[in-house]
C-alpha positions in Angstrom: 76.7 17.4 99.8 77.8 19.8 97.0 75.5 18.6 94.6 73.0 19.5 97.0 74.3 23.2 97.6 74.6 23.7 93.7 70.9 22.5 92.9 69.7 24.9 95.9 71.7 27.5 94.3 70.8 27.1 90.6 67.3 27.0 91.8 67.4 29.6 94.0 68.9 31.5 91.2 65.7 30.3 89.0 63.6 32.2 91.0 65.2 34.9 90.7 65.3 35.1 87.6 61.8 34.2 87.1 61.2 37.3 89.4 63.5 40.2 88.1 61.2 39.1 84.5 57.7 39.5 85.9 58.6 42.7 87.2 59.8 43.7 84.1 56.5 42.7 82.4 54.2 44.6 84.9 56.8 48.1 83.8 55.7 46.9 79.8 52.4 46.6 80.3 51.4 50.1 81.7 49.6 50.8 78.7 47.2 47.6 79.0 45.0 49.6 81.5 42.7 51.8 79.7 41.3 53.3 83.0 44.7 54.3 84.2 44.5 56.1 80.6 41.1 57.9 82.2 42.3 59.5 85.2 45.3 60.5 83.3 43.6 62.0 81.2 41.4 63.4 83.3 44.2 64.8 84.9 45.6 66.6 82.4 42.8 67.8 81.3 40.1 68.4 84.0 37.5 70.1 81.7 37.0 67.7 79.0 34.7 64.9 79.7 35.3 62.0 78.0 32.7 60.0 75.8 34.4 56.4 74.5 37.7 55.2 74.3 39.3 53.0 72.3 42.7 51.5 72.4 45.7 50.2 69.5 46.1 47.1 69.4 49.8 46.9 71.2 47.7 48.9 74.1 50.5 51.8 74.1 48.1 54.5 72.8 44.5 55.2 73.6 42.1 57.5 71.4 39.2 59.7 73.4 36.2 61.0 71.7 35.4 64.0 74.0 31.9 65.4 75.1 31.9 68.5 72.5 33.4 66.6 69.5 36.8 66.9 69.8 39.0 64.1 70.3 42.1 63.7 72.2 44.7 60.9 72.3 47.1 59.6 74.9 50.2 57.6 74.5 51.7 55.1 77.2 55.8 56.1 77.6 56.6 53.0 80.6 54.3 54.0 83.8 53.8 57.7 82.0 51.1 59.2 79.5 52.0 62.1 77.2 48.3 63.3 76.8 47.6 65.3 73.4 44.0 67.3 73.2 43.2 67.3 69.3 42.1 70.9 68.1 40.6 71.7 64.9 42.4 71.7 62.2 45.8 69.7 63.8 45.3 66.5 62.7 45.9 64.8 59.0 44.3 61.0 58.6 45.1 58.4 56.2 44.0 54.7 55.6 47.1 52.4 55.9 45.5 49.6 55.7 41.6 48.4 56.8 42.8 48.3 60.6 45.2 50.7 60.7 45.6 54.7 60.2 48.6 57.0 59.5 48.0 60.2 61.7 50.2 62.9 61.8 49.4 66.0 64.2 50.6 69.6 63.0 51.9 70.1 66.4 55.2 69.0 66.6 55.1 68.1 70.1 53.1 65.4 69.8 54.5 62.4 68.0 52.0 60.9 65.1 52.8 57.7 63.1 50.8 54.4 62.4 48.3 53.3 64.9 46.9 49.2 64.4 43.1 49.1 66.3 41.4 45.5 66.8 39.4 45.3 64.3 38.3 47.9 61.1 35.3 48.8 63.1 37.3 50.6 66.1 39.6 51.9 63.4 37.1 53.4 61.8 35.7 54.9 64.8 38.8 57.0 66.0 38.7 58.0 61.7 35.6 59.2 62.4 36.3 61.3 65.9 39.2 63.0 64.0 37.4 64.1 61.0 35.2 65.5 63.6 38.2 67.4 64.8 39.0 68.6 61.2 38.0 72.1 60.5 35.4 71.5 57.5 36.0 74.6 55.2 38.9 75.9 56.4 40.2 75.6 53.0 37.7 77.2 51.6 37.1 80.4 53.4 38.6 82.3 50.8 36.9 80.5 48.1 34.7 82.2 45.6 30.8 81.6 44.7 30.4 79.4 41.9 27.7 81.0 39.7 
């Protein structure tokens, strides 16, 4: 009879175990959904409609490209988003690697680092979405003719 007790207890205790860690997994995963990352977005920022979207490969940050060229970029923080809107001129892009880009944002706020995408193609991509957020000639507004 107390074997009996102690296998319904170690098994009862299996399951909830097995419990308490799938619950845990659903609170990891928030990031996984990238139409969650929409209507956050969307939230956040009401006026920007948003064109593609493409995700990192650990799924904890999404990249927009926005209807009018500018980009914006979202990163999962548990069942939270910090949204970022990309302006002209904030952003600096480097290869790290053929699937992976360094990005660093002027505005301190917003956290950069090294982002890993699927494949070079979609890594690519987001390169291409902020160079279209780059202000082309800013640097050289003050620049003189050459003759």
């Amino acid at each position: 009879m107390l074997w009996t007790i102690i296998i319904a207890c170690l098994f009862l205790a299996g399951l909830i175990f097995r419990h308490s860690f799938r619950r845990d997994d659903g609170q990891e995963q928030a990031g996984d959904d990238s139409g969650l990352a929409i209507v956050e977005f969307g939230r956040a920022f009401p006026e920007e409609a948003i064109r593609a979207v493409v995700t990192t490969r650990d799924r904890r940050t999404v990249f927009l490209r926005l209807h009018d060229g500018k980009a914006g970029c979202m990163q999962a923080h548990g069942h939270h988003y910090a949204c970022h809107l990309i302006e002209p001129g904030t952003v600096r892009v480097s290869s790290a690697g053929p699937k992976r880009l360094s990005i660093q944002f002027a505005n301190a706020a917003f956290e950069g680092g090294t982002y890993e995408f699927q494949d070079e193609k979609e890594a690519a991509e987001v390169s291409l979405w902020l160079l279209g957020s780059f202000m082309p000639g800013a640097a050289n507004l003050n620049a003189q003719p050459v003759n």
